[in-house]
C-alpha positions as CSV (number, residue, x, y, z in Angstrom):
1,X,0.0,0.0,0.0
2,X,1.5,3.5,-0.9
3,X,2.3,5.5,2.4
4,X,1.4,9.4,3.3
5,X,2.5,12.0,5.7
6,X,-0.2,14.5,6.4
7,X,0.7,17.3,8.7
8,X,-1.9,19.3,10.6
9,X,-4.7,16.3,10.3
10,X,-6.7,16.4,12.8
11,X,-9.2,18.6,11.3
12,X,-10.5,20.9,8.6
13,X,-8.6,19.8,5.0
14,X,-6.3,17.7,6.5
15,X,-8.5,15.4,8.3
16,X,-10.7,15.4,4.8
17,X,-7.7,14.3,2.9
18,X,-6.7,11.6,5.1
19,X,-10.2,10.5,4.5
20,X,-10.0,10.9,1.1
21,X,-6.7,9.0,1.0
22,X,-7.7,6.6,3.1
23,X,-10.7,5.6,1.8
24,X,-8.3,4.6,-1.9
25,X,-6.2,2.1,0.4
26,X,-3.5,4.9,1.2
27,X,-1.7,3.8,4.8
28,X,-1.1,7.1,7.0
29,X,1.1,8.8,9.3
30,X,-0.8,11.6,10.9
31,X,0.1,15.1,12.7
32,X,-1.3,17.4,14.8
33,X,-0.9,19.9,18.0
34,X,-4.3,18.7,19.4
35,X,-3.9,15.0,20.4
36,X,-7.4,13.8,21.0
37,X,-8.9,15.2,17.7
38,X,-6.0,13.5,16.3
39,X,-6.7,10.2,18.1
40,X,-10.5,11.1,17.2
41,X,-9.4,11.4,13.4
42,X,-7.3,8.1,13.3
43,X,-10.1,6.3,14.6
44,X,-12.5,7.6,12.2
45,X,-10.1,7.0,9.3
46,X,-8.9,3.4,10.4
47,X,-12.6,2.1,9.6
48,X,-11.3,2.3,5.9
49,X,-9.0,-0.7,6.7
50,X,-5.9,0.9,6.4
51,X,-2.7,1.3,9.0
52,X,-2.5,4.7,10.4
53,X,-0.2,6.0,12.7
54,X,-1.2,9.4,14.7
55,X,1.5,11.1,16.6
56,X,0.3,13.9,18.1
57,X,3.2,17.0,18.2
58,X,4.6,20.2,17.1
59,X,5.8,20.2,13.5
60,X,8.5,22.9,14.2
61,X,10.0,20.3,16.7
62,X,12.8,18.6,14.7
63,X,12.6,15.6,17.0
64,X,8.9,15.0,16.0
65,X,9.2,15.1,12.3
66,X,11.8,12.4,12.8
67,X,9.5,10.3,14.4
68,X,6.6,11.0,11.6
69,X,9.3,10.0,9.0
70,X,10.3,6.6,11.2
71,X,6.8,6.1,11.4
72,X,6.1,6.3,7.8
73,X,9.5,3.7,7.0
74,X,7.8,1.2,9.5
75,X,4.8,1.2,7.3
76,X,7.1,0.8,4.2
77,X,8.1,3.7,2.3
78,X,7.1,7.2,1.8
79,X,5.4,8.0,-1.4
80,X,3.4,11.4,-0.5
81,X,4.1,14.1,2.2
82,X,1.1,16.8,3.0
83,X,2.2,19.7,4.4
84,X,-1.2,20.7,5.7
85,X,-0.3,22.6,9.2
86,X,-0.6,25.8,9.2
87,X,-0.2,28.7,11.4
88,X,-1.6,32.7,11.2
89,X,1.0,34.1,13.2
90,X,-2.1,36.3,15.3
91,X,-5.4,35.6,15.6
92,X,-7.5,37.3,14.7
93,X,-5.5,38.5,12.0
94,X,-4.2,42.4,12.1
95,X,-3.0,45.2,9.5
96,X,1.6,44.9,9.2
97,X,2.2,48.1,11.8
98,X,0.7,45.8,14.0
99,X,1.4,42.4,13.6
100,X,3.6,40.9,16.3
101,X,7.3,39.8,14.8
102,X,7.3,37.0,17.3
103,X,4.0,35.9,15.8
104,X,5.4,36.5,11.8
105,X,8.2,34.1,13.1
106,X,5.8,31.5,14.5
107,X,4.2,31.6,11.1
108,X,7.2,31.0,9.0
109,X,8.6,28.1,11.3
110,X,5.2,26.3,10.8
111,X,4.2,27.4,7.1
112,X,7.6,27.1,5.7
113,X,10.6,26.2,7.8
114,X,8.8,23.0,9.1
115,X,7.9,21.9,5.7
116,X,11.5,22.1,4.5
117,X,12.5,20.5,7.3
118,X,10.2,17.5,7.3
119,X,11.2,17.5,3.5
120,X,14.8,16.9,4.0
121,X,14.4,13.9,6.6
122,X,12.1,12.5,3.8
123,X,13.6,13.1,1.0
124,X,15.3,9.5,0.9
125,X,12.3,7.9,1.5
126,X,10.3,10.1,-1.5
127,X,13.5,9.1,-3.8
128,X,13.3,5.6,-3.3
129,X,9.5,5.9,-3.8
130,X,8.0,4.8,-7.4
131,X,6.0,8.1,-7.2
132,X,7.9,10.6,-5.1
133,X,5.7,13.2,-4.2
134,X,5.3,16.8,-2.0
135,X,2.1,19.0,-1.8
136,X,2.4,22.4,0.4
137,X,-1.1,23.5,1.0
138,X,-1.0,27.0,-0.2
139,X,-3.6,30.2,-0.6
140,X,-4.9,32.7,-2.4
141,X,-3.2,35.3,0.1
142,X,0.4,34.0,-1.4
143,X,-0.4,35.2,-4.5
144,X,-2.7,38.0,-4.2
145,X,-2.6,41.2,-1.4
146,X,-5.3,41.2,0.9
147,X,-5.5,43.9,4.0
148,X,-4.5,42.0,7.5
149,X,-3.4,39.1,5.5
150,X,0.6,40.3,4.8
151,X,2.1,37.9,7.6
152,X,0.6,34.6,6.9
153,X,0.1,35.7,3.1
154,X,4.3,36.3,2.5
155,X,5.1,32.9,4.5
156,X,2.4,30.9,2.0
157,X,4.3,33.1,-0.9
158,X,7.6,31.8,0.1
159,X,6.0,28.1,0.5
160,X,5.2,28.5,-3.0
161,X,8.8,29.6,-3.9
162,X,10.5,26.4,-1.8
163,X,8.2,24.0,-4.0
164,X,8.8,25.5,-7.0
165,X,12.5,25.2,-5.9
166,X,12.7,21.8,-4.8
167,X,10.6,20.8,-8.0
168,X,13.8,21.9,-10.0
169,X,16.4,20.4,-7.8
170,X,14.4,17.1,-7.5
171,X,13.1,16.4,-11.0
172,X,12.3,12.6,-10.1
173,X,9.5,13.9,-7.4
174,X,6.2,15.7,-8.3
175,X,5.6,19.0,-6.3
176,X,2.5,20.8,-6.2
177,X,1.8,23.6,-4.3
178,X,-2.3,23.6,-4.3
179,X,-4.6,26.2,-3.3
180,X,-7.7,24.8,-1.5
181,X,-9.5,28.0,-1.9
182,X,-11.8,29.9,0.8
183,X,-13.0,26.8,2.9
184,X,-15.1,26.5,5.9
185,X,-12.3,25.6,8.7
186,X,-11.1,26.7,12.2
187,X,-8.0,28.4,11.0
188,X,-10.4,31.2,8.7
189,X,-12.8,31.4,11.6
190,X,-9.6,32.4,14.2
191,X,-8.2,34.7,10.9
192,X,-11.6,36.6,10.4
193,X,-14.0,35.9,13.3
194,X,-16.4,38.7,12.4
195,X,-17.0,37.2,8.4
196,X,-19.9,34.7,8.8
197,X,-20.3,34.2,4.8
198,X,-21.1,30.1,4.4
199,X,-18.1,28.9,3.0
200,X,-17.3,25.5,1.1
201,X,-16.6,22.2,3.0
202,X,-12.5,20.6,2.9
203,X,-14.2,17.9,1.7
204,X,-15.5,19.2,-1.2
205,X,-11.9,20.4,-2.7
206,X,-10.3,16.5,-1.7
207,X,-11.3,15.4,-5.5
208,X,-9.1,18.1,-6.8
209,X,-6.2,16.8,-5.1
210,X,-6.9,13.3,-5.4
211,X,-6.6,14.2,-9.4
212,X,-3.1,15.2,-9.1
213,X,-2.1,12.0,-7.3
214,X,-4.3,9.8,-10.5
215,X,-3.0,12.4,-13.5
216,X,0.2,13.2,-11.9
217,X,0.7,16.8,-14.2
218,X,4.1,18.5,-14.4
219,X,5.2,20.2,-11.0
220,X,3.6,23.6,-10.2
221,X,0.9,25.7,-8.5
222,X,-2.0,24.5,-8.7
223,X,-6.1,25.6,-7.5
224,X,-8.1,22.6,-6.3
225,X,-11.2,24.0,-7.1
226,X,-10.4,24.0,-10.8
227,X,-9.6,20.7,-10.5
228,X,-12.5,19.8,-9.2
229,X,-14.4,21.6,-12.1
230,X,-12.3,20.0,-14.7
231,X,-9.1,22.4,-15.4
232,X,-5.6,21.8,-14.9
């Protein structure tokens, strides 16, 4: 059975995704801060039959991505790595003369200095693998500039830039970066607690990413929600 890592999988798109995963025969190693939603999640995702392993840490902890990489070997491999855990830096979110360095620093160690770490102890395991392959979960804020946004937008832009990166220096590995699109998840509710518009289920952007993993297109940035409706 081919083996993920998702990170930040306890809810919202990353808990969808192992679902999603899961429910094609996929084996899992699953992350999160929160560790009885996480066991809550591995339960729920077990009842598709498939191994999953959920260790419950800090992805900014060097010491825990080794063990989400070990864990991932002892199931046989490592063919896909999620980075799905995100962090705003300040919730709610605030304009740049006041957003709090320390919290711009906490969301560039989870957003992007995480990712490239949990890259690097994978990346022997993603070689070796048949079909090699990293998503960053990105955003529309990366790529476009939204007021309070500028913290957490710049450390999704630079996510982008390290895929795109990588994706050159490791031509044997697919690397997406994907936009999910606006969603209806915690981490928007904490960004913008006063904007009740409904919003679209994780679950409903899971088919755009599950048609990367069956076309397999060239290495890029991608938005799920085109995807879903058919574009590439």
């Amino acid at each position: 059975m081919p083996v993920a890592i998702i990170t930040g999988a306890s809810k919202g798109l990353g808990r969808a995704l192992a679902e999603g995963l899961a429910g094609r025969g996929w084996d899992l190693v699953l992350d999160a801060r929160g560790a009885q939603a996480l066991a809550d999640t591995a339960e729920a995702v077990s009842a598709h039959g498939v191994r999953v392993r959920a260790l419950p840490g800090d992805v900014t902890d060097a010491a825990h991505r080794s063990k989400l990489v070990e864990a991932a070997w002892r199931l046989g491999g490592l063919d896909l790595l999620v980075h799905n855990a995100s962090a705003l830096g300040i919730e709610p979110l605030v304009r740049l003369e006041e957003l709090p360095l320390p919290g711009l620093r906490r969301a560039l160690e989870v957003n992007l200095v995480a990712c490239l770490g949990l890259v690097q102890e994978g990346l022997a395991l993603l070689r070796a693998s048949a079909a090699g392959t990293v998503v960053v979960v990105s955003s529309d804020a990366a790529a476009e500039a939204y007021e309070t946004w500028g913290g957490y937008g710049a450390s999704k832009a630079a996510l982008d830039q390290l895929a795109a990166v990588l994706a050159v220096e490791e031509p044997g590995l697919r690397v997406w970066a994907v936009d999910p699109g606006d969603m209806a998840t915690d981490l928007y509710a904490a960004a913008v607690p006063e904007d009740r518009e409904p919003r679209p289920a994780p679950e409903t952007v899971v088919p755009g990413f599950l048609r990367l993993l069956d076309e397999r297109p060239a290495s890029g940035r991608y938005a799920a929600a085109a995807l879903v409706d058919g574009a590439v």
